[in-house]
N, C-alpha and C positions, 0 to 999 in steps of 0.2 A: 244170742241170735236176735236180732231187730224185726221188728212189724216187718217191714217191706222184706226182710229174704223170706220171711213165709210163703211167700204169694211167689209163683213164677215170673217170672220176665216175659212181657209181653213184646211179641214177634213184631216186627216192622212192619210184617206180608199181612197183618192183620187188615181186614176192612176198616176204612177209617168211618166217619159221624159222615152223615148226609150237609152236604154244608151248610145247609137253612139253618141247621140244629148247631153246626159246631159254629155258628156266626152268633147264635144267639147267647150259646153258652161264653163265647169269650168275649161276648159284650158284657154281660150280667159278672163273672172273674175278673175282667180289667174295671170296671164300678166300684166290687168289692175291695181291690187292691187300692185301689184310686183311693179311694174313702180311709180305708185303714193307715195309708201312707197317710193320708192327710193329717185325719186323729183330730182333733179339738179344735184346731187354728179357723178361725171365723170366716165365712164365707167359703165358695166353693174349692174344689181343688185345683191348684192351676197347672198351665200346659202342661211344666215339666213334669210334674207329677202324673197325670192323667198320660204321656209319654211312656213314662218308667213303667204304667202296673200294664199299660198295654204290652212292653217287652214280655214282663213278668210273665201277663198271659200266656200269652205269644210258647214262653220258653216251655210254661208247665204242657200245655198241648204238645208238643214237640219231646222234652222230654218223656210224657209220659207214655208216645206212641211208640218212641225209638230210644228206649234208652241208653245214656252214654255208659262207658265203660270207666271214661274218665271224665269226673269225678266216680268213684266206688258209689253207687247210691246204698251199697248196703252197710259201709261204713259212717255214723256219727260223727266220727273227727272229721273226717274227709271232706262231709258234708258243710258241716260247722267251717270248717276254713274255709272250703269253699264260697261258702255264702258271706265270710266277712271279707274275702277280699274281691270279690266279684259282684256279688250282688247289694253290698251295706254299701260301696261308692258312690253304685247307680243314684240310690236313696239320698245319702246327703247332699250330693250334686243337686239333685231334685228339688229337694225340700232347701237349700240354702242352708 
């Protein structure tokens, strides 16, 4: 059994973040994605990058409020695939 099927699945009808907060928080999550895509390469990160983590954000707020069914999130491979063929594109488009 994986981390995440321990924890319930959280309800969609959930109250979502006051938007002040969830504006703030996916400013400071797309920075952090932005930055880590970036990684070493000198100077700042550019549009396409700062683009992608902003999706990034974007999807982890959304998945995390309603999650999908498909992808399994509580499957590993499912996940792993999913992220190389959907999410590692986004990335090297990005970064050239």
């Amino acid at each position: 059994m994986t981390a995440y099927r321990r924890y319930p699945r959280r309800d969609a009808h959930t109250e979502p973040a006051p938007i002040g907060q969830s504006v703030r928080l996916l400013t400071m999550g797309s920075a952090f994605i932005s930055n880590y895509i970036h990684g070493q390469a000198p100077g700042p990160p550019s549009q396409p990058v700062r683009w992608v983590a902003d999706i990034f954000g974007r999807l982890f707020f959304t998945y995390n409020s309603m999650p999908p069914t498909d992808p399994d999130f509580g499957d590993d491979a499912e996940l792993r695939r999913f992220a190389y063929e959907v999410r590692t594109p986004m990335m090297e488009r990005a970064v050239g």
